[in-house]
C-alpha positions as CSV (number, residue, x, y, z in Angstrom):
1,X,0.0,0.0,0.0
2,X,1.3,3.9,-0.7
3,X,2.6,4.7,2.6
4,X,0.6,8.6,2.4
5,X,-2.7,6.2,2.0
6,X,-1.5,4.0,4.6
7,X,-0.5,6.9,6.9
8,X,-4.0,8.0,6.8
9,X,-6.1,5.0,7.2
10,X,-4.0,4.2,10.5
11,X,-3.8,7.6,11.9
12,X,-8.0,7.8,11.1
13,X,-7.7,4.5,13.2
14,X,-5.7,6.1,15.8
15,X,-8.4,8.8,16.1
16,X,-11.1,7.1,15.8
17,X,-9.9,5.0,19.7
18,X,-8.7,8.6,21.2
19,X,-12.4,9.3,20.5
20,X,-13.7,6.0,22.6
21,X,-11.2,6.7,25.4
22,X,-8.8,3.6,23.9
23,X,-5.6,5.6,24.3
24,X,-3.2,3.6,25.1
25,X,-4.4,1.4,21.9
26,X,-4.4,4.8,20.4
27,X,-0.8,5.4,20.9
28,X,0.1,2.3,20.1
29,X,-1.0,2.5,16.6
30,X,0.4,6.1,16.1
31,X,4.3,4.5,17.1
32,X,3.6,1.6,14.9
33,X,2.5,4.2,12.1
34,X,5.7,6.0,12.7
35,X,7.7,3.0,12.4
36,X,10.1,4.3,15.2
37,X,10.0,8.1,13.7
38,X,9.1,9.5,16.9
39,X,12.1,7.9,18.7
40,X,14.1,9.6,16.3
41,X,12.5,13.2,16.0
42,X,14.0,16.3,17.8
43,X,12.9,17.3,21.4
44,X,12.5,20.7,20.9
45,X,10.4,22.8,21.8
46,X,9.0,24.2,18.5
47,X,7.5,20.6,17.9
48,X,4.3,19.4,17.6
49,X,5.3,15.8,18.4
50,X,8.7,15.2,21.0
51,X,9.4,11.8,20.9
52,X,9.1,9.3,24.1
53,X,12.5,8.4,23.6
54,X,14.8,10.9,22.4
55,X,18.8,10.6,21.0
56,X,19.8,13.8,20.1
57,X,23.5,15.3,19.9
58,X,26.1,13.7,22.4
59,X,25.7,15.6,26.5
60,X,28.7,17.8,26.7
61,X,31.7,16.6,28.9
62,X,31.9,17.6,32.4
63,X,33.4,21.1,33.1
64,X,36.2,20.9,35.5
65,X,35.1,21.8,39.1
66,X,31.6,21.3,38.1
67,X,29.8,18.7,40.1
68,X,28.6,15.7,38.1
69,X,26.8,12.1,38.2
70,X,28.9,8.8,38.1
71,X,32.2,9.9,36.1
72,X,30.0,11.7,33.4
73,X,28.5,8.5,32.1
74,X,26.4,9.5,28.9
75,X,22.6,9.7,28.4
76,X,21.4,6.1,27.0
77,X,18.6,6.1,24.9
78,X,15.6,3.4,26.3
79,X,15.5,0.0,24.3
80,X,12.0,0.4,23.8
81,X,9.3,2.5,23.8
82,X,7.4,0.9,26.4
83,X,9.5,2.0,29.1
84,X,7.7,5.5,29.3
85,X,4.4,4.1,30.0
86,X,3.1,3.9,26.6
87,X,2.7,7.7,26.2
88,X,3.7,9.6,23.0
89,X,5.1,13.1,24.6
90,X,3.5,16.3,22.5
91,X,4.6,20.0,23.5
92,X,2.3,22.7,24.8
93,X,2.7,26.0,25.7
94,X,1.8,27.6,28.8
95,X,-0.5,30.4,28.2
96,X,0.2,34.0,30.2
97,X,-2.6,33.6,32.2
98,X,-2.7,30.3,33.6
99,X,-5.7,30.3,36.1
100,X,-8.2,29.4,33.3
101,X,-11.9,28.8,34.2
102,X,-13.0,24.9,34.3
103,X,-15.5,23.9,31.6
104,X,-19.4,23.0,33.1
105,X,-18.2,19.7,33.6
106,X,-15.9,20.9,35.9
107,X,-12.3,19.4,33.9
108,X,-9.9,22.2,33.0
109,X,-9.6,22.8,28.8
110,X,-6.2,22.9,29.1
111,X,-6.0,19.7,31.1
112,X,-3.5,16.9,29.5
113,X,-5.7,13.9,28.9
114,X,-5.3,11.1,31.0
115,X,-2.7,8.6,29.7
116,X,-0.4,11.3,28.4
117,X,3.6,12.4,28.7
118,X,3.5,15.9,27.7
119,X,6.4,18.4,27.3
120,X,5.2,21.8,29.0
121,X,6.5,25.3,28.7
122,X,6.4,27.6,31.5
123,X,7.3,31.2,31.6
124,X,8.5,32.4,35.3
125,X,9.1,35.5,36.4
126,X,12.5,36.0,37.4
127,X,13.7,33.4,36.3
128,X,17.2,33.5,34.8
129,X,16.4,31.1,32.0
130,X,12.7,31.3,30.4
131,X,11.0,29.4,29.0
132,X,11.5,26.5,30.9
133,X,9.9,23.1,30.5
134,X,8.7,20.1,32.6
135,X,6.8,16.9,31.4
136,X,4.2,15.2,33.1
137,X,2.6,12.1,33.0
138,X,-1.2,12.1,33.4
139,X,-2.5,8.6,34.8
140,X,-5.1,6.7,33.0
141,X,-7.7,7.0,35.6
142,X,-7.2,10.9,35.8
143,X,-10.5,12.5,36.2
144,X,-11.6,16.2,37.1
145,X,-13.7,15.0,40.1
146,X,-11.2,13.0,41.7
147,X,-8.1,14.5,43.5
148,X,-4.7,13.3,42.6
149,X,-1.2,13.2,44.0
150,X,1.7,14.6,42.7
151,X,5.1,13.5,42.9
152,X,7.4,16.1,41.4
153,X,10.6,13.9,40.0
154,X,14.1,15.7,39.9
155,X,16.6,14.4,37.5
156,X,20.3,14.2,38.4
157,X,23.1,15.3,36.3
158,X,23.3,14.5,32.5
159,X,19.9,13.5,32.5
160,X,16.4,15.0,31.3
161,X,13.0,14.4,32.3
162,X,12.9,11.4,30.0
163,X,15.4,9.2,30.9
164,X,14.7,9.9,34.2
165,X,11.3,8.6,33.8
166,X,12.6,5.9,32.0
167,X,15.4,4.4,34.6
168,X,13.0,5.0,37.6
169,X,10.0,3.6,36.0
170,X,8.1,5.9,37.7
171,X,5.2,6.6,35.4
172,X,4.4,2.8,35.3
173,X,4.1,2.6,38.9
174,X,2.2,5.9,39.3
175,X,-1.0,4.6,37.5
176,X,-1.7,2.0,40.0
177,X,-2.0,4.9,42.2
178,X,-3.7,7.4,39.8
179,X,-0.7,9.7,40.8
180,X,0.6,12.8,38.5
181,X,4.1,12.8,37.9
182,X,5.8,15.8,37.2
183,X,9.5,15.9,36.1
184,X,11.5,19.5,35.4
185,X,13.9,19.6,33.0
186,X,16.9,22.1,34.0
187,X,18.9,23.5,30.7
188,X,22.1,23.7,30.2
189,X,21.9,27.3,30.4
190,X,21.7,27.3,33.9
191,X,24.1,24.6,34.5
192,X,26.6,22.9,31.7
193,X,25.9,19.1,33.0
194,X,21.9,19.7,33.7
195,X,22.5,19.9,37.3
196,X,20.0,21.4,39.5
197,X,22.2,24.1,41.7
198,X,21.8,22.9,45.2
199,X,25.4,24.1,46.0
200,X,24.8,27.8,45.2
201,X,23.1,30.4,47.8
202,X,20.5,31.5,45.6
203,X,18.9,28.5,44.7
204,X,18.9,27.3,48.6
205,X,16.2,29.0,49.7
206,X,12.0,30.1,50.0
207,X,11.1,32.2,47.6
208,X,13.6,32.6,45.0
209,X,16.1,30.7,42.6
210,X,15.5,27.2,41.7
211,X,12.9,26.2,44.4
212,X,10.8,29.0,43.7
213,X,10.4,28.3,40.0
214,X,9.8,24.0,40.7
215,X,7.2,25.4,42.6
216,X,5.7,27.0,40.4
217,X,5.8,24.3,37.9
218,X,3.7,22.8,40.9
219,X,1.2,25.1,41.1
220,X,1.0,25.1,37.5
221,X,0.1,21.4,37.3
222,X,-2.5,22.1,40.2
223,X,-4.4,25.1,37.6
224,X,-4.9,22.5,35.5
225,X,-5.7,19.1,36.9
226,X,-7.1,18.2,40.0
227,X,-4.3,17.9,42.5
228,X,-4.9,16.8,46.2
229,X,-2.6,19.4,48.0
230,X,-2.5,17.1,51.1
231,X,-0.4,14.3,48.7
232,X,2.2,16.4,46.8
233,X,5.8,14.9,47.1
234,X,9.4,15.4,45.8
235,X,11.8,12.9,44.7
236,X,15.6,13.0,43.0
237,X,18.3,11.3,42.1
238,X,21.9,13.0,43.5
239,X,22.1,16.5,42.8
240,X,18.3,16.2,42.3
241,X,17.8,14.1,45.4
242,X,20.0,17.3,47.1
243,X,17.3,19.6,45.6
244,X,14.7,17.5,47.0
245,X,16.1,17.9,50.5
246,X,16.0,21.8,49.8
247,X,12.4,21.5,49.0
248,X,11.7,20.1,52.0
249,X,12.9,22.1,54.2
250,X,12.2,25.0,52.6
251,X,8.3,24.4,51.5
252,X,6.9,22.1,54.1
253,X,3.6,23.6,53.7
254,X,3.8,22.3,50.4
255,X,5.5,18.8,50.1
256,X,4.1,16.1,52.6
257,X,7.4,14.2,52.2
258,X,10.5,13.9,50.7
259,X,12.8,11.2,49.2
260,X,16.0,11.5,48.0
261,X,18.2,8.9,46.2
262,X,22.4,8.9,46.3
263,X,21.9,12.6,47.3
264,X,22.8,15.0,49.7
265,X,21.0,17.2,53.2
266,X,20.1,20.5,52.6
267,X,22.5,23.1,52.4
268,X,25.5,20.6,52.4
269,X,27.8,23.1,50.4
270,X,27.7,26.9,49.3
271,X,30.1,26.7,46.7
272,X,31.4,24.4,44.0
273,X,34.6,23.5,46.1
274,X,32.1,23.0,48.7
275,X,30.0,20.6,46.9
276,X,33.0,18.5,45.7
277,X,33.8,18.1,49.3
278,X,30.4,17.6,50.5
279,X,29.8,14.6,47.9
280,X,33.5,12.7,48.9
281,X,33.1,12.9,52.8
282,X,30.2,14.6,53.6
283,X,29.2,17.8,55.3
284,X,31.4,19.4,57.5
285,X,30.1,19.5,61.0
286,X,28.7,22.4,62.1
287,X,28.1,23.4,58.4
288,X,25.3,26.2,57.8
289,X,23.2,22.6,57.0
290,X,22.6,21.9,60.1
291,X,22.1,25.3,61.2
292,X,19.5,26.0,59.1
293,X,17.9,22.5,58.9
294,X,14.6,23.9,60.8
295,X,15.3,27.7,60.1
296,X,13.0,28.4,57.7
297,X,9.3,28.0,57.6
298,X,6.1,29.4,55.9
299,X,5.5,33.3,56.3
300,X,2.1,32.8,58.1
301,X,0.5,30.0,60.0
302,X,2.1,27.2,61.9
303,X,5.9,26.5,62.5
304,X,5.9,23.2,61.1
305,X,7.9,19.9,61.5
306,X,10.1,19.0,58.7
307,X,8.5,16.3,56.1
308,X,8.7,12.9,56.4
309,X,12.1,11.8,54.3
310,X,12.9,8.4,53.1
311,X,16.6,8.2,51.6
312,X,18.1,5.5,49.6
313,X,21.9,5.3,49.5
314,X,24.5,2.9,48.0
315,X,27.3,2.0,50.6
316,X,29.5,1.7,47.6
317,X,29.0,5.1,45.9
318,X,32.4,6.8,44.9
319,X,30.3,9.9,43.3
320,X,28.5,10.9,46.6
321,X,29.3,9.2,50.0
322,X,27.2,7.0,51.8
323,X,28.0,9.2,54.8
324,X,25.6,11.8,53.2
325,X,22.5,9.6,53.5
326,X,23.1,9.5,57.5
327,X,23.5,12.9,57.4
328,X,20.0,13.5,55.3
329,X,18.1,11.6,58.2
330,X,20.2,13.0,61.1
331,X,19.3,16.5,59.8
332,X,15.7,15.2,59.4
333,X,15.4,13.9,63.4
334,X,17.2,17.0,64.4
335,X,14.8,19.8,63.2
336,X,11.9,17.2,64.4
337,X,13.4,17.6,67.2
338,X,13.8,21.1,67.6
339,X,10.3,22.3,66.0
340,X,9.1,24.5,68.6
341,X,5.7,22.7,70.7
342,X,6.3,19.4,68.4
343,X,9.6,18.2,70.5
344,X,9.3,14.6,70.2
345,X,12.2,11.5,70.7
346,X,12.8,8.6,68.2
347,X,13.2,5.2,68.5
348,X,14.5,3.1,65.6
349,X,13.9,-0.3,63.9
350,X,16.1,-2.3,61.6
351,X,15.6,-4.9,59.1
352,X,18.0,-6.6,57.0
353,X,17.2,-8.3,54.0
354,X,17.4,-9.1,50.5
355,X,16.5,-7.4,46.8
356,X,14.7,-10.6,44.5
357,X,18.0,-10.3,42.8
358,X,20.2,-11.0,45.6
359,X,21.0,-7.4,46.3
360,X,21.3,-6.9,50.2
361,X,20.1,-4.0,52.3
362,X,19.5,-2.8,55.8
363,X,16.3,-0.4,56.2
364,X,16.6,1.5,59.5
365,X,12.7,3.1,60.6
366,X,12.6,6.1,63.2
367,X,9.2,6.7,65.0
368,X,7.8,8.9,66.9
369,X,7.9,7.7,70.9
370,X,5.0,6.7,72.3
371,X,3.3,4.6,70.0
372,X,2.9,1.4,68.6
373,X,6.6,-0.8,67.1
374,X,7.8,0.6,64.2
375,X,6.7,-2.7,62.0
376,X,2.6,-2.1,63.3
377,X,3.1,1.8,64.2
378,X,0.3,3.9,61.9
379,X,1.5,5.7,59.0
380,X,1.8,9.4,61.1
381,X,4.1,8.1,63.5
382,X,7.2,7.2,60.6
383,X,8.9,10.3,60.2
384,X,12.1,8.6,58.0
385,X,13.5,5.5,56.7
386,X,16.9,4.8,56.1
387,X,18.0,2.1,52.9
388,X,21.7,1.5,52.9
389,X,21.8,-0.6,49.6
390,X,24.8,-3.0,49.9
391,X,27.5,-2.9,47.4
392,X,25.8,-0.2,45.5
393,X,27.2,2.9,43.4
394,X,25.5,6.1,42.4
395,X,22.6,4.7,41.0
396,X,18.7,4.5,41.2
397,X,18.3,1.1,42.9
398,X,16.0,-1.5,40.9
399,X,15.9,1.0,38.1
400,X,15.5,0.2,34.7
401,X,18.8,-0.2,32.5
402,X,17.1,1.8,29.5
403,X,17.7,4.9,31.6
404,X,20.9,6.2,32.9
405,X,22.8,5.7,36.5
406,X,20.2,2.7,37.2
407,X,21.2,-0.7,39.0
408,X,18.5,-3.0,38.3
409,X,19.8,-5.6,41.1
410,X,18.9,-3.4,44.1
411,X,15.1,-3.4,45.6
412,X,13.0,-1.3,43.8
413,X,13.3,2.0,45.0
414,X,10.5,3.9,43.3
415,X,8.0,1.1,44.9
416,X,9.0,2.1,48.0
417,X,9.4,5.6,47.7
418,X,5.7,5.5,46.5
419,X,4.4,3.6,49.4
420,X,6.4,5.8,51.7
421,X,4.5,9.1,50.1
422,X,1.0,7.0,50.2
423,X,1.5,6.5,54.4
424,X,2.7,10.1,54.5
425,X,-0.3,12.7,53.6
426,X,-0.1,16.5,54.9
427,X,-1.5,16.9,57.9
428,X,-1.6,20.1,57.0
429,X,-1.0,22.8,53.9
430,X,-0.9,26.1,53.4
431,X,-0.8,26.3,49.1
């Protein structure tokens, strides 16, 4: 058949499903039309269709002095296109004024549909680098009427929001729970190995730099979709995971809890030098981190406790120590600890065991005093978990290998960091 007739009859086929809700049939077809076009197309922003899976030009090297993920290792492009969750990614642009009003059926017009990875634009105001983009992945079961979570996803360095949703496999695990995933995507224009800048003053705190404008990428995926404020979380991977912690401490009216892979506590370093020491041995004691772990806190209302934090570290990672992940969670009990009227003890649990794949690990859980063992206590009284992943480098354990910095051996990290953020709902929010 002449593939222009053939193109049509299968994209009219590919319609014809979007129009009875069959969309992941729906994509489907439209790869299969392609033939493995989309894989190959440019992810750029001036395109009507980004792929899933995108190869473009080799990642630049690493600058010298420049933090960076696991000796530089390259992007890898996914083996197949199934590892996104079946979602062909499509741009849109964020309109100026972004509080539209909901249609009489109550869903937003500008709402992604529900079983889509879309590429976003988003225009900040002082920001350094505009536009910037995120993706998100809308669940299947997305509706107007029903309030979702949100997990925002923050890539480490040399990455992008795909292959980060790729190696993590996050998307795929997210439907289960009819959670929205939303990943940024940092440019090299604001850092030459796509780091996010947790190492430099004016991206470490409320308000301004770096965490102001993820948070606004939040509230721009709560104008649009309906977003249970009570369930919004942050994740990442190293330098991403080090954002994370940032988040955390700096928004816990807005994030119910925090988990951070191979990464670093808030405020760790305040320089580049800094940062390179910080990811070999550590924080230096009596470093502005732990100064500042509980300094900060919403304008108005409540001084509140630090989020729930569940960190995952390899005791074998030459790019960041392990001795970071103790310090995340000692920083964690610490401003718990501290919180003015919410002074409360811990008491910790450990487990040992195994990944399926032989992988070993020891999973430490602090509690609250005064209730129930750790193993039966209810979800409020878990305020961290500690996974030291045995033998493990600087990679996301039981990730995929189509995505970068992955170790598919170790227990599957994004399962647990998802049923940690389930247990863990805001008590309270001030969005």
């Amino acid at each position: 058949m002449d593939w222009n007739i053939n193109l049509k009859h299968l994209m009219g086929e590919a319609t014809q499903l979007v129009r009875n809700g069959q969309l992941a049939d729906a994509t489907r077809v439209i790869q299969q039309t392609l033939g493995g076009a989309v894989a190959r197309h440019s992810n750029n922003p001036g395109s009507s269709v980004a792929p899933a899976h995108t190869a473009t030009a080799p990642l630049p090297p690493p600058v010298a002095g420049q933090p960076a993920e696991g000796h530089g290792a390259p992007w890898r492009r996914p083996s197949t296109p199934a590892d996104v969750e079946d979602a062909v990614v499509v741009d849109r642009i964020t309109p100026t004024d972004a509080h539209t009003a909901t249609s009489p059926t109550g869903s937003n017009p500008l709402a992604e549909p529900p079983g889509s990875f879309t590429r976003v634009a988003i225009t900040h105001p002082g920001a350094k680098h505009n536009p910037h983009h995120y993706h998100l992945y809308v669940p299947p079961g997305a509706t107007a009427n029903s309030p979702m979570p949100l997990v925002l996803m923050l890539h480490g360095c040399t990455q992008n929001p795909v292959d980060f949703a790729t190696g993590t496999g996050m998307n795929a695990a997210a439907a289960p729970a009819n959670a929205l995933v939303l990943y940024p995507e940092q440019p090299r224009s604001a850092n030459p190995n796509g780091c996010w800048n947790w190492f430099r003053p004016g991206d470490q705190q409320r308000g301004g730099g770096e965490p102001a404008l993820l948070v606004a990428m939040v509230r721009d995926v709560m104008d649009r979709h309906a977003v249970d404020a009570q369930r919004v979380y942050v994740a990442g991977l190293s330098a991403g995971g080090a954002m994370a912690a940032l988040l955390g401490r700096e928004y816990p009216d807005v994030f119910a809890a925090v988990g951070v892979h191979s990464g670093l506590q808030a405020g760790a370093a305040h320089n580049v030098m800094g940062a390179l020491s910080a990811m070999k041995n550590g924080a230096k004691p009596g470093s502005a981190a732990a100064r500042q772990a509980a300094s900060t806190r919403p304008a108005t209302g409540p001084t509140l406790p630090p989020p729930p934090m569940i960190v995952f570290h390899g005791d074998a990672d030459t790019t960041v120590h392990a001795h970071n992940g103790e310090q995340l969670i000692q920083a964690t009990l610490t401003a718990l600890a501290t919180t003015p009227g919410r002074e409360q003890a811990t008491v910790e649990t450990v487990y040992k065991g195994q990944s399926p794949h032989g992988q070993g690990y020891t999973r430490t859980v602090y509690s609250v005093v005064g209730g129930a063992p750790a193993d039966k206590a209810s979800p409020s009284q878990v305020v961290a978990e500690h996974w030291v992943l045995q033998g493990a480098g600087h990679a996301w354990s039981g990730g995929h290998a189509g995505g970068s910095h992955t170790d598919p051996r170790g227990v599957n990290a994004t399962q647990e960091m998802l049923r940690f953020f389930v247990e863990h709902p805001h008590a309270a929010v001030h969005l």
